[in-house]
C-alpha positions as CSV (number, residue, x, y, z in Angstrom):
1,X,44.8,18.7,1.4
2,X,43.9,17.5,-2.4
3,X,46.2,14.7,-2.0
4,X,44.1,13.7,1.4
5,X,40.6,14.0,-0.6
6,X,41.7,11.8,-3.4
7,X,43.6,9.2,-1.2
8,X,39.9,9.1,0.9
9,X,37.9,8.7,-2.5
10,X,40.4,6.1,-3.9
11,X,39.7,4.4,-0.4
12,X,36.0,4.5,-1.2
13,X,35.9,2.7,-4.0
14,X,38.1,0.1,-3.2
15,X,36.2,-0.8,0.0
16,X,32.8,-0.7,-2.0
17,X,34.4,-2.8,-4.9
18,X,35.6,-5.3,-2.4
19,X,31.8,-5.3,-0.9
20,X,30.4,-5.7,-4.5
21,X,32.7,-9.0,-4.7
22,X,31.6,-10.7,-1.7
23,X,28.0,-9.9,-2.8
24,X,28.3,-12.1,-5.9
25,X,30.2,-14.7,-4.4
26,X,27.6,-15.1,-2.1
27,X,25.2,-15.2,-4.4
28,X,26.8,-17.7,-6.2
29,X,27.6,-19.9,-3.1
30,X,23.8,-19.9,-2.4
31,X,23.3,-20.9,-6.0
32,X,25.6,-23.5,-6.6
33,X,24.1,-24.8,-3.0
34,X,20.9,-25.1,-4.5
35,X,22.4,-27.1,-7.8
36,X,24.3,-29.5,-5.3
37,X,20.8,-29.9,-3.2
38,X,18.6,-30.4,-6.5
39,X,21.5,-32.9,-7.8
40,X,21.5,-35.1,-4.4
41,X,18.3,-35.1,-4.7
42,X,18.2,-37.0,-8.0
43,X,20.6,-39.2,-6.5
44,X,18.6,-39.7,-3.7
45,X,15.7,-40.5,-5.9
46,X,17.3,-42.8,-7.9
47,X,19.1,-45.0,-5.6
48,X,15.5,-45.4,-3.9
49,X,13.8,-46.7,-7.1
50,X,17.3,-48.8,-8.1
51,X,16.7,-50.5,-4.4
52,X,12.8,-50.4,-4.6
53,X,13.2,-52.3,-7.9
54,X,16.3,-54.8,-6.8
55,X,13.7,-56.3,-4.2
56,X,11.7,-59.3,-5.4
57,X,8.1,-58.2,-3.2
58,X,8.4,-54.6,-4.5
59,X,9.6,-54.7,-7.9
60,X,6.4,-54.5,-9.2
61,X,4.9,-52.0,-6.5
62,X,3.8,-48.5,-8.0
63,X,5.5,-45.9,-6.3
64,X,5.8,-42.5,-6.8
65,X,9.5,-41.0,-5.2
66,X,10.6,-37.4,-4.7
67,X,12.6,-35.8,-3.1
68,X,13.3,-32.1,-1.7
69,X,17.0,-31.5,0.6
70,X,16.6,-35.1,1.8
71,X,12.7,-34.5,2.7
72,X,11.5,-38.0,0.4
73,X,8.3,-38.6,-0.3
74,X,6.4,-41.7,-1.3
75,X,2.9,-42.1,-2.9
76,X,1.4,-45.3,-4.4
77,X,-0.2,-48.2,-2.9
78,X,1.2,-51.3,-1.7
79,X,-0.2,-54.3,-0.9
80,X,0.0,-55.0,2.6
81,X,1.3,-53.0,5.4
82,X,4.6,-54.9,6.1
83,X,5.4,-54.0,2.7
84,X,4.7,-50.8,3.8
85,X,7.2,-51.1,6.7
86,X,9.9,-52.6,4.2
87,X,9.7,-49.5,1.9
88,X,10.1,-47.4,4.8
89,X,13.3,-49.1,5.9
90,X,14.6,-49.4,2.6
91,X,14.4,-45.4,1.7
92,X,15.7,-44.9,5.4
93,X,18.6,-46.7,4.6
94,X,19.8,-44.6,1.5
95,X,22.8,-42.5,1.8
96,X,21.2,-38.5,2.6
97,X,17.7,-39.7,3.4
98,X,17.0,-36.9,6.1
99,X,13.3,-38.0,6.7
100,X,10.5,-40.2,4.9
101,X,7.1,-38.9,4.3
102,X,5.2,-42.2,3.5
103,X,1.6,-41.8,2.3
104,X,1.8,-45.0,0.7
105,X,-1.8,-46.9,0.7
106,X,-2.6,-50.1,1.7
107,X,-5.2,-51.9,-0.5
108,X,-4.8,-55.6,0.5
């Protein structure tokens, strides 16, 4: 009977150590998620200003990039609305661009 308690209370603690693991390698699936998110973004970020700038009617254009999971957003102004349009295709066109917020202004 004592050898049946302790074989149940060794049991125990190795089913809660085993639940303990996956815990924290959950945790740090979610966290390394969020790195590889954050560090696409930058990517995402900078390929869009890299191609903003390669283009001769919109290297000089103002505008502000970011970008959250794929979510970019633009802010600026920009002088007439086809250049508008061609930002818009541009950032669409980037590897992991998931959707384009464009609040850009036109002023001309």
């Amino acid at each position: 009977m004592k050898n049946i308690k302790l074989l149940a209370l060794v049991m125990s603690v190795a089913v809660l150590a085993g639940c303990a693991g996956m815990n924290k390698s959950g945790a740090g699936s979610s966290a390394s998620q969020q790195t590889s998110a954050a560090t696409g973004d930058a990517a995402i970020v900078s390929k869009i200003k890299s191609s903003l700038a390669a283009d001769a009617d919109l290297k000089n254009a103002k505008i502000d990039v970011t970008s959250a999971e794929g979510a970019v957003r633009l802010k600026g102004e920009i002088k007439s609305l086809a250049l508008r349009r061609k930002v818009d295709a541009i950032v669409k066109d980037v590897p992991g661009v998931k959707s384009v917020d464009n609040q850009l202004i036109v002023t001309g």
